[in-house]
N, C-alpha and C positions, 0 to 999 in steps of 0.2 A: 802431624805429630801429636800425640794426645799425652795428658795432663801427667805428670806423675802425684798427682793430690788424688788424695782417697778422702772422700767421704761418710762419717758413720754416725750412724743414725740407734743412736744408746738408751735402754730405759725406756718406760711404759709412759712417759711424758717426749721419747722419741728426742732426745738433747743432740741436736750437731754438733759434732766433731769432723777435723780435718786434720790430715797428718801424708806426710810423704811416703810413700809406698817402700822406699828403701831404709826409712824407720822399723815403718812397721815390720818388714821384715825379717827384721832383728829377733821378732818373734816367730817359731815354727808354724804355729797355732792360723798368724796373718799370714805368712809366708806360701803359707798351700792354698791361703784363699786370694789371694792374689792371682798365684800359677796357674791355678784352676780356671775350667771354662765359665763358671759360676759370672764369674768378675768382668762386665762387658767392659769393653775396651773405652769405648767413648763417654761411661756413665760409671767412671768408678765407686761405686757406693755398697755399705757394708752393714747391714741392720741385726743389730747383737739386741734385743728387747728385755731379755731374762738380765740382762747386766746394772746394774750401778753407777747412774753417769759421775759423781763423786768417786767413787772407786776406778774406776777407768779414764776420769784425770789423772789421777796419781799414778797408775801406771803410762801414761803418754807421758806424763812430767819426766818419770823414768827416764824412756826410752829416747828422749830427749838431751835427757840432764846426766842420767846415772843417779839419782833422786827423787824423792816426792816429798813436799809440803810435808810437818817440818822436815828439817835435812838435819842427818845423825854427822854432830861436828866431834871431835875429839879437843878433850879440854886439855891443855899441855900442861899449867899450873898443876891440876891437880893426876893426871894423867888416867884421865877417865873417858869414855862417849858419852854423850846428854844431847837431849834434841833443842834443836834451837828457841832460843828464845822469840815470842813474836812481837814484831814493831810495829806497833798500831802507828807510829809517829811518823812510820817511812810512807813518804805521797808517792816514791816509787813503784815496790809492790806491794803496799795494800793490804797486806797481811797480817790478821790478826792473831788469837789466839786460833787452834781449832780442837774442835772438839774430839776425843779419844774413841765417841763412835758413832756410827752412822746408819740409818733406819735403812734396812734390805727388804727391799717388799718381796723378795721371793721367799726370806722368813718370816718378815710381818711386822720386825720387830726391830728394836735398834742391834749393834753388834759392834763387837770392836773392828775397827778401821784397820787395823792393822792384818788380824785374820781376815781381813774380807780383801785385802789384798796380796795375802800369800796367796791364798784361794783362788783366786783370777791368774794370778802368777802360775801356778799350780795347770791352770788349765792351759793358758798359752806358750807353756814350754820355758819361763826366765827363772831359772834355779836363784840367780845370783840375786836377781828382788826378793824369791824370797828367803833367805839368808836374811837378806835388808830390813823386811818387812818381820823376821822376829827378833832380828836385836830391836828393832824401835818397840816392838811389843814388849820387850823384858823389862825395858826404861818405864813403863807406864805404872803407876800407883794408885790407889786411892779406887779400884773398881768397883760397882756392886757385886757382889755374891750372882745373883740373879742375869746381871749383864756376863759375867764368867761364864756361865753353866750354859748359857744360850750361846754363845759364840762359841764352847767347845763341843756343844752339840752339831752346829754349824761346819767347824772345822770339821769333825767325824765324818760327816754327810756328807763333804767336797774334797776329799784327799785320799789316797788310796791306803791300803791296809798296812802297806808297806812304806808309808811318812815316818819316818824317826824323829822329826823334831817339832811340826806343831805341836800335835797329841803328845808327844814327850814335856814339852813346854805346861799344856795345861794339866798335864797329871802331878807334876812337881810342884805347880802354883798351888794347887785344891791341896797337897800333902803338908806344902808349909803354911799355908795359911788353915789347917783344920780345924784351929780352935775357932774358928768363926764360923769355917763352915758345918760345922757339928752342930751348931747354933740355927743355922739357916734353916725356915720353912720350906724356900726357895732347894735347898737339896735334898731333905726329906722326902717331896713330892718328885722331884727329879730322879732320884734313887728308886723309887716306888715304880716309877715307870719305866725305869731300868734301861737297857742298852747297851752294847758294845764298850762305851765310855767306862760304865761303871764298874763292869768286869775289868776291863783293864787298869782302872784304881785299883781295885780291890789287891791287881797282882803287881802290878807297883811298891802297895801298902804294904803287901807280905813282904818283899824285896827289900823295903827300908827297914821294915823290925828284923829282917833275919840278920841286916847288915847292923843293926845296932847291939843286936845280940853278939856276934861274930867281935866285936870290938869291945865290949862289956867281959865277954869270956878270956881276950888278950892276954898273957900276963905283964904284956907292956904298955896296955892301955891303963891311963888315969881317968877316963870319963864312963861317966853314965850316963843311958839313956835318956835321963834330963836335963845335960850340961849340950845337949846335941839337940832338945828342941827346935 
């Protein structure tokens, strides 16, 4: 009778990982590589290199938990989602704070965690992570300009044309946050070198002034286009 533990062998530093096969499962993506002749019976092992062994915890936390590090709690007080606080003081798990993003050697560069795991998500077939992984994205604050622009470069490159909500997510973020990034060197150069991204800002952009015009022309509208920044 042979094992039902899989083994996988993650990352350019090759990180083991172990997980039940009827986990993994859960995903289509593992699910056909299991089924498949690929996968010897005796030697179950699964070698993903291009992958992110940080990112690819957090999706096993998933597929585990229904979660990953932090976990999106809902606050009943105030009747909002916020991601958990971290307990450095708990000797149970161990967990401190973590950082918002995480260096992808297949960009080079650092990137938000959260794109990097709709993205994974995206590839192994789990809709519902990512849903998960952009509300935890919309909680996040205080980004650089430059960490945004790369990770929705990032997103662009790993999700198909027909994604409505990453790329929706980072088009919205760059339109309310413009006064900054009008400012940015970082999107200057970004802009200059152009891309799919930027065209579709651009028609975004037209979208929101046609909509603030449309409500400015009202005659039941009281706001102007600067009461709506």
């Amino acid at each position: 009778m042979t094992s039902p533990i899989v083994t996988l062998c993650i990352g350019t530093e090759q990180r083991l990982f172990a997980a039940h096969e009827d986990v993994l499962s859960l995903s289509p993506f593992f699910s056909a590589i299991i089924r498949s002749q690929f996968l010897e019976s005796l030697s179950k092992r699964i070698t993903l290199l291009d992958e992110t062994p940080e990112i690819f915890s957090s999706v096993l936390e998933y597929l585990y938990k229904g979660d990953y590090y932090p976990r999106l709690l809902h606050n009943k007080r105030q009747d909002r989602w916020e991601l958990e606080a971290p307990d450095d003081d708990d000797p149970m798990t161990g967990r401190g704070a973590v950082e918002s993003t995480v260096y992808c050697h297949t960009a080079g560069q650092q990137l938000l965690k959260d794109t990097l795991v709709y993205c994974t998500a995206e590839k192994y077939g789990l809709d519902e992570l990512k849903r998960l992984a952009l509300r935890k994205q919309g909680l996040q604050s205080g980004i650089q300009c430059a960490t945004i622009l790369a990770s929705a470069r990032f997103a662009y490159a790993n999700t198909p044309d027909s994604d409505s909500k990453l790329r929706a997510h980072y088009l919205a973020l760059i339109i309310r946050s413009r006064a900054t990034f009008k400012r940015s060197g970082t999107m200057q150069m970004e802009m200059e070198g152009g891309g799919k991204l930027f065209f579709d800002l651009f028609v975004a952009m037209c979208n929101h002034m046609d909509d603030i015009s449309s409500l400015t022309k009202s005659p039941t509208s009281t706001k102007s286009p600067r009461n709506l920044r």
